[in-house]
ZATORPA-30810 format. One record per residue (C-alpha): residue number from 1; residue in one letter; chain; x negated, y negated, z negated. Coordinates in steps of 0.5 Angstrom, whole numbers, plus 500, padded with zeros to 3 digits. Each point is the difference from the previous one (the first is absolute). Layout:
N
ATOM pos code unit  c1  c2  c3
ATOM NUM    a    A   X   Y   Z
...
END
This chain:
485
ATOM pos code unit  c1  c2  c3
ATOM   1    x    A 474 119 385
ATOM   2    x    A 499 508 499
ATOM   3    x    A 495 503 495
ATOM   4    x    A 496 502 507
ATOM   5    x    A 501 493 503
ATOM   6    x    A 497 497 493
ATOM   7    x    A 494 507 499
ATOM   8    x    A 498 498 507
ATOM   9    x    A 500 493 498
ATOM  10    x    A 494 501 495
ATOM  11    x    A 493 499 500
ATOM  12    x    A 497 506 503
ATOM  13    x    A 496 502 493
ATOM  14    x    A 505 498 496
ATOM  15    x    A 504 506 504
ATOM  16    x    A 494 505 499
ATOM  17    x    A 501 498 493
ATOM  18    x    A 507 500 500
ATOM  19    x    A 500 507 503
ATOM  20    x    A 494 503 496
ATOM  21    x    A 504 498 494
ATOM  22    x    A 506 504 503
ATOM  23    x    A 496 505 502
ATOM  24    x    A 497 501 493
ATOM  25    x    A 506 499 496
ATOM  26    x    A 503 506 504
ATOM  27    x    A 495 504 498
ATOM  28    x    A 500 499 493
ATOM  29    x    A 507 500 498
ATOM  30    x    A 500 507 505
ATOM  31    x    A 494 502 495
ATOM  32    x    A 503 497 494
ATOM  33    x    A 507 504 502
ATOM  34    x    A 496 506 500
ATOM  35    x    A 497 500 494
ATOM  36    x    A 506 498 496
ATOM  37    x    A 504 506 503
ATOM  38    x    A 494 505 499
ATOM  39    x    A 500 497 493
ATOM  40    x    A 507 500 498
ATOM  41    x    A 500 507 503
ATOM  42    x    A 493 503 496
ATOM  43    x    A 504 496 493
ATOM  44    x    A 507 504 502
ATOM  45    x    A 496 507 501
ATOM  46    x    A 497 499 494
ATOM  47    x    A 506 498 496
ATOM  48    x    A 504 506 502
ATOM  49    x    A 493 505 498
ATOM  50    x    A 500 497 493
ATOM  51    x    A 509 501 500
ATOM  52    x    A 499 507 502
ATOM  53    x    A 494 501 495
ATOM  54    x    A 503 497 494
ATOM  55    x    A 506 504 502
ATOM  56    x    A 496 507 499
ATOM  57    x    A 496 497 494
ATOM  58    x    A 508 497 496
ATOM  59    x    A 502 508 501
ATOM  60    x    A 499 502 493
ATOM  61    x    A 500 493 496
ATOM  62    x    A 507 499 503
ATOM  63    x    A 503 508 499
ATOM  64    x    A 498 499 493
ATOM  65    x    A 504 494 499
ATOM  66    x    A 505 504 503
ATOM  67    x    A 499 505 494
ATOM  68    x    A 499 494 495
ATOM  69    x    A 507 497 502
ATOM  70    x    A 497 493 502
ATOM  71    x    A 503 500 506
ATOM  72    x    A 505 494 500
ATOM  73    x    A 504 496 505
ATOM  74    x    A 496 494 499
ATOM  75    x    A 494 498 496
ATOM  76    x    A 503 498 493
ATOM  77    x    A 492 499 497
ATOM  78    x    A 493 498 503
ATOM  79    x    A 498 507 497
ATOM  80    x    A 504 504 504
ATOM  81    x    A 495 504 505
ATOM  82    x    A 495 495 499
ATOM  83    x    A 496 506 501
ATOM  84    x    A 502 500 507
ATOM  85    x    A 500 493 502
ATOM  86    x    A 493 499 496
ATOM  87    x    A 497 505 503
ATOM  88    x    A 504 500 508
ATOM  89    x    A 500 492 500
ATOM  90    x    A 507 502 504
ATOM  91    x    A 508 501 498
ATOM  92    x    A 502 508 498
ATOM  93    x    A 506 502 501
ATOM  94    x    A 505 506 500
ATOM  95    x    A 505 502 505
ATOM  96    x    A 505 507 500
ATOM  97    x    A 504 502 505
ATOM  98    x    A 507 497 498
ATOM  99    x    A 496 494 502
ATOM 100    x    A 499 496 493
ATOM 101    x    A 494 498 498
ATOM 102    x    A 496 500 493
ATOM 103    x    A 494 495 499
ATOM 104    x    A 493 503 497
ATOM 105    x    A 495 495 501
ATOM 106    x    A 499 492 503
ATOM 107    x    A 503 492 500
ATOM 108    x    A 505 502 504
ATOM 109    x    A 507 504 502
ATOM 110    x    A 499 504 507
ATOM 111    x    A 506 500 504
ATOM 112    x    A 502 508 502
ATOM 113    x    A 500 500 508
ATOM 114    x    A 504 505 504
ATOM 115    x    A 493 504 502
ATOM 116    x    A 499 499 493
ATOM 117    x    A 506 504 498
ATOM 118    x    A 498 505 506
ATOM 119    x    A 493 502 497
ATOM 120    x    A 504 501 493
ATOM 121    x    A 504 504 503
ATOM 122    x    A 495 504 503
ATOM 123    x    A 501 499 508
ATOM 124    x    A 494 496 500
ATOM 125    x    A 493 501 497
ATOM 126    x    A 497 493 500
ATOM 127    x    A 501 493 503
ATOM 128    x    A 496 493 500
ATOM 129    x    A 505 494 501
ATOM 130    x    A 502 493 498
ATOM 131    x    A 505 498 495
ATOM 132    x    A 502 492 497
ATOM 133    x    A 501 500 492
ATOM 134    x    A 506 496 497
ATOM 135    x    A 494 495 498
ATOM 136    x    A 499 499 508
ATOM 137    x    A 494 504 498
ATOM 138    x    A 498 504 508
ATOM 139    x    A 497 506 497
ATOM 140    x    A 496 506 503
ATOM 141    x    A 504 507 499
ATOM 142    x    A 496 508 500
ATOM 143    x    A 505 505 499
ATOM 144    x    A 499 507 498
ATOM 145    x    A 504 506 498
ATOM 146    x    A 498 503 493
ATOM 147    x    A 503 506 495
ATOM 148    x    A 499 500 492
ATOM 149    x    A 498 507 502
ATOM 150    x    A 501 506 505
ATOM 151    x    A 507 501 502
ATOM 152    x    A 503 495 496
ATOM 153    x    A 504 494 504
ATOM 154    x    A 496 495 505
ATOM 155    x    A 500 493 499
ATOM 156    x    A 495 494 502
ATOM 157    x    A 495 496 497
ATOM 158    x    A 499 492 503
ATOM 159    x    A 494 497 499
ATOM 160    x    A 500 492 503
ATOM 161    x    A 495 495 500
ATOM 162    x    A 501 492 502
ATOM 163    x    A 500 499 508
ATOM 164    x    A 496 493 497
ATOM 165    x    A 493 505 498
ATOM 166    x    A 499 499 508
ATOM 167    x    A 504 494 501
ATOM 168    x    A 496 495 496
ATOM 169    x    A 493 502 504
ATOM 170    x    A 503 500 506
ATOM 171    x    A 502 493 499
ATOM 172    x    A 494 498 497
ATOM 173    x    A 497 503 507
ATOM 174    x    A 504 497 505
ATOM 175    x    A 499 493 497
ATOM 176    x    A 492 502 500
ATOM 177    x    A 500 502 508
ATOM 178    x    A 504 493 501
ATOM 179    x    A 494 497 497
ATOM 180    x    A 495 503 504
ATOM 181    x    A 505 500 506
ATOM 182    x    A 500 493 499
ATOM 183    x    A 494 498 499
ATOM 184    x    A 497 504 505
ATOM 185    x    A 504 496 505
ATOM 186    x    A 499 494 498
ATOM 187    x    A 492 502 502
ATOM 188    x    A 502 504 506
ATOM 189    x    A 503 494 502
ATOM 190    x    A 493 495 499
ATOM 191    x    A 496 506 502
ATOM 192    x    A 504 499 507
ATOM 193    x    A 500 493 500
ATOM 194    x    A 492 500 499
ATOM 195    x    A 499 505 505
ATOM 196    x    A 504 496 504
ATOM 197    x    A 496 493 499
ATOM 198    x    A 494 505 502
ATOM 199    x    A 502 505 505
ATOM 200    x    A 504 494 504
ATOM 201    x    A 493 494 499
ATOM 202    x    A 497 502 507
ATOM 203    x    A 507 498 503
ATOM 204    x    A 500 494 496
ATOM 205    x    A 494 499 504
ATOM 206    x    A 502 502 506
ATOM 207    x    A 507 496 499
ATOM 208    x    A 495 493 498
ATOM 209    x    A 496 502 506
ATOM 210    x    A 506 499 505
ATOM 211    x    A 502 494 496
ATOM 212    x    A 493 498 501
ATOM 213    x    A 500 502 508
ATOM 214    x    A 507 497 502
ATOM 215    x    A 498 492 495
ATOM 216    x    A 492 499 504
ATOM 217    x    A 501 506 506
ATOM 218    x    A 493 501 497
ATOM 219    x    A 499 508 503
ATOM 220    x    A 493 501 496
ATOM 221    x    A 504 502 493
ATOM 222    x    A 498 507 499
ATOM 223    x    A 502 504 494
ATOM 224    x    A 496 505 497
ATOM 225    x    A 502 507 501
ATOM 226    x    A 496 505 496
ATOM 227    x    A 502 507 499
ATOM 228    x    A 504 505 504
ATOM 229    x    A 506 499 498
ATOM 230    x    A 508 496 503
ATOM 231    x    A 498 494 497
ATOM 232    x    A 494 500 503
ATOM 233    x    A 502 502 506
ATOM 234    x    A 505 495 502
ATOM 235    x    A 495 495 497
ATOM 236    x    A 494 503 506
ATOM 237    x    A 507 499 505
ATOM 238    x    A 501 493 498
ATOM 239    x    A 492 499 501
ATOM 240    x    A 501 503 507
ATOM 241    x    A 505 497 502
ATOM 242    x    A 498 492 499
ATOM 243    x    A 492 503 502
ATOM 244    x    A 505 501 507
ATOM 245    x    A 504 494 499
ATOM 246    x    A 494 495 499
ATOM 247    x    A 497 504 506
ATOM 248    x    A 506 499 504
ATOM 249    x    A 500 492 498
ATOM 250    x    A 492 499 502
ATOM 251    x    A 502 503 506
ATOM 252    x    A 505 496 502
ATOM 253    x    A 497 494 497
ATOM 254    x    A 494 502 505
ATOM 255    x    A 504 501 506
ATOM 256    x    A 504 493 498
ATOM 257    x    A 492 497 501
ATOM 258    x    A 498 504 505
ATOM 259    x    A 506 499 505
ATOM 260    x    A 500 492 498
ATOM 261    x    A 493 501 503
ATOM 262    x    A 501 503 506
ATOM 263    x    A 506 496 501
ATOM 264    x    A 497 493 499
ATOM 265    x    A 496 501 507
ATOM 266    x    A 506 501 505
ATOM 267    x    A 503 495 496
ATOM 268    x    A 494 495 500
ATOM 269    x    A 499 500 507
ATOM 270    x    A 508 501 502
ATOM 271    x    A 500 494 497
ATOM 272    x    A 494 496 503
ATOM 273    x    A 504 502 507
ATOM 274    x    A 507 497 498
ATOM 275    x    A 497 494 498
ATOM 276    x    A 496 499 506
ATOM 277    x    A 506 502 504
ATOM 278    x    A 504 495 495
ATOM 279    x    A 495 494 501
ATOM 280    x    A 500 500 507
ATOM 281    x    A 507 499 500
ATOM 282    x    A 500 495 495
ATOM 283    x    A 494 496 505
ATOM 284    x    A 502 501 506
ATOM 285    x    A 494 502 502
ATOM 286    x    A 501 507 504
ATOM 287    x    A 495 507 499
ATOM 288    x    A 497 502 507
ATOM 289    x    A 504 505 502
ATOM 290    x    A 495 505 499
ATOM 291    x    A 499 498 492
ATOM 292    x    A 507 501 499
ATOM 293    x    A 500 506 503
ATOM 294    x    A 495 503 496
ATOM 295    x    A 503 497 494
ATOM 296    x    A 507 502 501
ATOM 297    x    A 496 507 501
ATOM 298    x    A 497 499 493
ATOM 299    x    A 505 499 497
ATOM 300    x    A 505 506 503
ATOM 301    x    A 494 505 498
ATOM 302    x    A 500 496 492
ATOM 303    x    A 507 501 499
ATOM 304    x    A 499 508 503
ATOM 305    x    A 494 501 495
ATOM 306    x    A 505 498 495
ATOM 307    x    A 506 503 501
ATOM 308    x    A 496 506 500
ATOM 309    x    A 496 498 493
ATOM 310    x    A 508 500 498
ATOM 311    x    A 501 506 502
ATOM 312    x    A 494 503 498
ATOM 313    x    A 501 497 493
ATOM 314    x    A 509 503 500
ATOM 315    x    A 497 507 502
ATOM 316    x    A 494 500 493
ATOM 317    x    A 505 496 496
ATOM 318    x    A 505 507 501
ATOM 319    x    A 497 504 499
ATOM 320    x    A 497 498 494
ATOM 321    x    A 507 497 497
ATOM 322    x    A 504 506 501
ATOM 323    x    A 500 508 502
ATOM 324    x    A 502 500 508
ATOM 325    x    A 507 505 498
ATOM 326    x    A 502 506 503
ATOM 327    x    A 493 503 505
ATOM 328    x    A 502 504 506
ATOM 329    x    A 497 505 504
ATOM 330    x    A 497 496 507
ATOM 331    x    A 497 502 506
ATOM 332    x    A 492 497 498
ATOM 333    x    A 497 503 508
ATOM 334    x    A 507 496 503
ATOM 335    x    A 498 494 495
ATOM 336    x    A 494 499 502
ATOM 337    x    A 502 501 508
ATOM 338    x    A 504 494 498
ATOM 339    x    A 494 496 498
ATOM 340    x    A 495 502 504
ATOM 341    x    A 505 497 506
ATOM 342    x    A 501 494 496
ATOM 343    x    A 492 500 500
ATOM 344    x    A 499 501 507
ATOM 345    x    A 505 493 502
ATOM 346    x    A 494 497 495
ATOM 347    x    A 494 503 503
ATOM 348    x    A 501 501 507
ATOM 349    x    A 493 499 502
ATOM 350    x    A 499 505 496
ATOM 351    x    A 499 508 501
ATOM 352    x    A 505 504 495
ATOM 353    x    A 500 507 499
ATOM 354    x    A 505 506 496
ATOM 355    x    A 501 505 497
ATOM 356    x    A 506 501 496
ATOM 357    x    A 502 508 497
ATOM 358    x    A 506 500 496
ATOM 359    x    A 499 498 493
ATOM 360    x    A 507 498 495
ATOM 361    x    A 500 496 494
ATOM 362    x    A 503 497 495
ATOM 363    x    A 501 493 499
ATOM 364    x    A 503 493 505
ATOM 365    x    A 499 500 507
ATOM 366    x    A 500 493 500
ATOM 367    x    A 494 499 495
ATOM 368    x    A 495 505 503
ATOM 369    x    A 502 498 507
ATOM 370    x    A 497 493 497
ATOM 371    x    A 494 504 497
ATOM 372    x    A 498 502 507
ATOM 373    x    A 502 494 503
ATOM 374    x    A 494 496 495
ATOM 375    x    A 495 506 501
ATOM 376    x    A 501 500 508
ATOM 377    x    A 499 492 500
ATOM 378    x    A 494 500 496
ATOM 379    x    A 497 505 505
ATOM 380    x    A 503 495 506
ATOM 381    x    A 497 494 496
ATOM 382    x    A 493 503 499
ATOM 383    x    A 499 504 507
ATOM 384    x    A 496 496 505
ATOM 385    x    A 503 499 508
ATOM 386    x    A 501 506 503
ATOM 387    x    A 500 505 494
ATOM 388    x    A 504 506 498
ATOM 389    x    A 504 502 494
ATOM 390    x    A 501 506 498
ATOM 391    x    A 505 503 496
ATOM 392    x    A 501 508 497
ATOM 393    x    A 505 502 496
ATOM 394    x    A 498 508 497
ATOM 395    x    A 503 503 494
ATOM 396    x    A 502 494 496
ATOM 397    x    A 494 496 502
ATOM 398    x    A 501 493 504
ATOM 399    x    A 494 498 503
ATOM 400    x    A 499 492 504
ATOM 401    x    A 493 500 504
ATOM 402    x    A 497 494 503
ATOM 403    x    A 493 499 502
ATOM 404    x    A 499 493 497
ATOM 405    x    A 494 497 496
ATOM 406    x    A 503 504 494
ATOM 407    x    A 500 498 493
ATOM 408    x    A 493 500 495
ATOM 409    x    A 500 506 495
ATOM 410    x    A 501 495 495
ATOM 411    x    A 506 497 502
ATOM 412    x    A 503 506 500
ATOM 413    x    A 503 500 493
ATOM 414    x    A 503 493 501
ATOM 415    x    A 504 502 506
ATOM 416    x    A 507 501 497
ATOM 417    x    A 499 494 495
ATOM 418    x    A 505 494 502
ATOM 419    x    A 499 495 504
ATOM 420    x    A 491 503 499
ATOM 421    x    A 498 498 508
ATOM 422    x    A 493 502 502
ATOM 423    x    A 495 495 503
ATOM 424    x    A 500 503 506
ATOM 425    x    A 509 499 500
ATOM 426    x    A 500 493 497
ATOM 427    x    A 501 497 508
ATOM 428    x    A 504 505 501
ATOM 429    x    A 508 499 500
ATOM 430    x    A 504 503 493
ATOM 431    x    A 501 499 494
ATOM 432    x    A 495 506 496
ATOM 433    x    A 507 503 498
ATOM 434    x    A 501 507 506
ATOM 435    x    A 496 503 497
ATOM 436    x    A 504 500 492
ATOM 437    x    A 506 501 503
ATOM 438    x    A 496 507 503
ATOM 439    x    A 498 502 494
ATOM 440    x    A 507 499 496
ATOM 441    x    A 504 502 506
ATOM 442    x    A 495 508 499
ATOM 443    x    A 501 499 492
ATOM 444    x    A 507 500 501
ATOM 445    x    A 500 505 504
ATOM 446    x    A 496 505 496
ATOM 447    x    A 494 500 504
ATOM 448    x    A 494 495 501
ATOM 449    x    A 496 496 504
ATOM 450    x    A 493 499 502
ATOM 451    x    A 495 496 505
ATOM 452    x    A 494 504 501
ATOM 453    x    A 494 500 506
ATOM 454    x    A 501 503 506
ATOM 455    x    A 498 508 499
ATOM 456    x    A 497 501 507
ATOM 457    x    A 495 494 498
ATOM 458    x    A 501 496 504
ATOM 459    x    A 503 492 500
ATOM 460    x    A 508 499 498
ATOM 461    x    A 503 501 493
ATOM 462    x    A 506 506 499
ATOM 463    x    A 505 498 496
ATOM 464    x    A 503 506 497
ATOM 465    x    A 507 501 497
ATOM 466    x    A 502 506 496
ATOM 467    x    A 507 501 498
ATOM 468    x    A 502 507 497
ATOM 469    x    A 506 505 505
ATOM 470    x    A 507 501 498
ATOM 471    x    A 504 504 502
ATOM 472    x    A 503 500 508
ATOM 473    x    A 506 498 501
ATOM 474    x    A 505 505 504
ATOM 475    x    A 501 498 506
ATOM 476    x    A 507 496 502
ATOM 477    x    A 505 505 503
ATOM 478    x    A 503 499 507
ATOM 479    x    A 507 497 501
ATOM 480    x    A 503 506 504
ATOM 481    x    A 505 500 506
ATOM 482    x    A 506 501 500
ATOM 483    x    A 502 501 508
ATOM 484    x    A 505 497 504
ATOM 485    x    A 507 504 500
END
């Protein structure tokens, strides 16, 4: 397994943990670096001042042992320049310009380099390098040029100190930062970790709450979602969306009992007249004709009323399961025309009149031509013999008018309610559905619909469904003619 692969493999507070500590490792070795280097060079720069102010200050101490005859090739005696090396802490030594050396002062020989040789003879004034003694001893070199007195013979004067003086800081101080680089990690990484524990508590929540959900099916957990923060955020989301799901759940459960309820009746008595049917053939005793006509006349209209209950239950059962796909732009006068011919086969006692301006809209042509259809048979239903019906569509606003009883101000608000049936209506043919699948159809739609009194005052009811415009499709091109030749 790839170290990605076991990274991804982890708990997500330990990752944030894990990545917080890297983070923070990072941060502090870059840090630690930085210092160290700054110090190294702050402790270089003030090695190489104080080599180049001893140097200037050994001039007349290292001229007179010149003078003195003391300068030898080697230290013979501790006593030897112990004025000199009291006084710089450093080694002290002589070069001339045929490249050998003499040395004044110091616990060690100073190899002679050749940029040292170039000062003795003159070719350079000064230099600042690095040179190992035979002891294996790294020394830090200044070299300067020097006379005995004006005009007299050039030859230079080194001064060295052991690279050791900064070394043994720098030492002590790069074990120091990896003390404290450590330790900082060691707490970053617990620091990640309890941030994690308590940043990540309300998805623990969030997560046990799913768990809950998904083992009872109980959608009445809530999690708490104070604050404005992500966190809270999804946890409101999650409230919203079970709030919805327990919603969507009481709602089927309803329609589950009230279709049960509207079902037992055709059932019942579709039942009643089959056994009827089935006795007689099991007795031998036969039904008037006129009996059996009126039965078997029951029972075709049973079987209608529940075919169209089914029906009826399939279409709100859509659109409440799923999204009804990709809308397309239809022709809602030519849908109406459509109904409205469907309608007058219904009601041929009945007195229809239109008028349809074009209106296009978005949505499924089969679904509104059912919403007109179901406003239409209400109207057909409630219109007493003889009656009209009057349907107008203008800038949007379908219109259905018929001119019976009408619907009591307070059972207005319940129209649109599934399976809700007025008292007046309870007689009547219909499962209590139309007027759902209306409203549904409209919401889908973008629009809306709406029974209301009749404007003029006067008896009937206006059902009135609204549905916003689209754009006008171009219209279909014409086949051209290619002529006989």
């Amino acid at each position: 397994m790839s170290p990605a692969a076991r990274f991804r493999g982890l708990p997500l507070r330990s990752r944030l943990a894990l990545l917080v500590a890297v983070a923070v490792a990072l941060a502090v070795a870059a840090v630690a670096a930085v210092s160290w280097v700054m110090v190294r060079t702050q402790l270089r720069d003030q090695l190489d001042n104080s080599l180049t102010t001893a140097n200037e200050s050994a001039d007349a101490q290292v001229l007179r042992t010149i003078r003195d005859g003391a300068c030898v090739d080697r230290p013979p005696t501790p006593q030897n320049g112990q004025e000199i090396a009291g006084n710089l802490n450093a080694t002290v030594q002589i070069v001339t310009a045929d490249g050998r050396h003499c040395w004044v002062s110091g616990p060690a020989t100073l190899p002679v380099t050749a940029l040292d040789r170039q000062i003795a003879r003159g070719e350079r004034t000064s230099a600042l390098h690095d040179v190992t003694t035979a002891d294996g001893i790294e020394m830090r070199v200044y070299t300067r040029t020097a006379r005995t007195q004006p005009g007299s013979a050039v030859f230079g004067i080194t001064i060295a100190k052991p690279v050791a003086d900064i070394d043994k800081p720098l030492s002590t101080l790069a074990w120091v930062l990896l003390l404290v680089s450590g330790l900082g990690v060691v707490g970053a990484g617990a620091a990640g970790l309890w941030v994690a524990r308590t940043g990540l508590r309300p998805v623990d929540e969030l997560t046990g709450a799913v768990e809950h959900i998904a083992r009872t099916e109980d959608l009445t957990v809530r999690i708490p979602d104070e604050g404005h923060d992500e966190i809270a955020r999804l946890s409101r989301s999650f409230n919203s969306m079970t709030a919805a799901l327990a919603s969507s759940q009481e709602r089927q459960a309803q329609l589950i009992a009230d279709a049960g309820h509207e079902l037992r009746t055709p059932l019942t008595s579709l039942r009643t007249n089959i056994e009827l049917l089935a006795r007689s053939e099991q007795t031998g005793r036969a039904i008037p004709p006129e009996d059996r006509k009126e039965l078997l006349a029951s029972v075709k209209a049973q079987m209608t009323e529940l075919a169209s209950l089914i029906g009826d239950l399939q279409e709100l059962s859509r659109s409440d399961a799923a999204s009804p796909g990709p809308l397309q732009v239809v022709a809602l006068h030519e849908i109406a025309g459509a109904a409205l011919s469907r309608a007058r086969l219904r009601g041929p006692e009945l007195e229809f009149t239109s008028a349809l301006d074009p209106w296009y809209v978005r949505g499924e042509a089969a679904a509104l031509e059912r919403a007109v259809v179901n406003l239409l048979d209400n109207a057909v239903k409630f219109s007493p013999p003889g009656g009209a019906v009057e349907v107008r569509l203008r800038a949007g606003e379908l219109t259905v008018r018929d001119h019976g009883p009408g619907i009591p101000a307070e059972e207005l608000p319940h129209v649109f309610e599934r399976f809700w049936r007025s008292e007046s209506a309870r007689a009547l043919p219909g499962s209590g559905l139309g007027l759902s699948i209306v409203a549904r159809t409209a919401a889908r739609a973008g629009g809306g619909a709406e029974l209301r009194a009749a404007a003029d005052g006067g008896p009937g009811t206006e059902a009135v469904l609204r549905i916003p415009g689209a754009p006008t499709p171009p219209p279909a091109a014409e086949p051209s003619v290619v002529p006989d030749q």
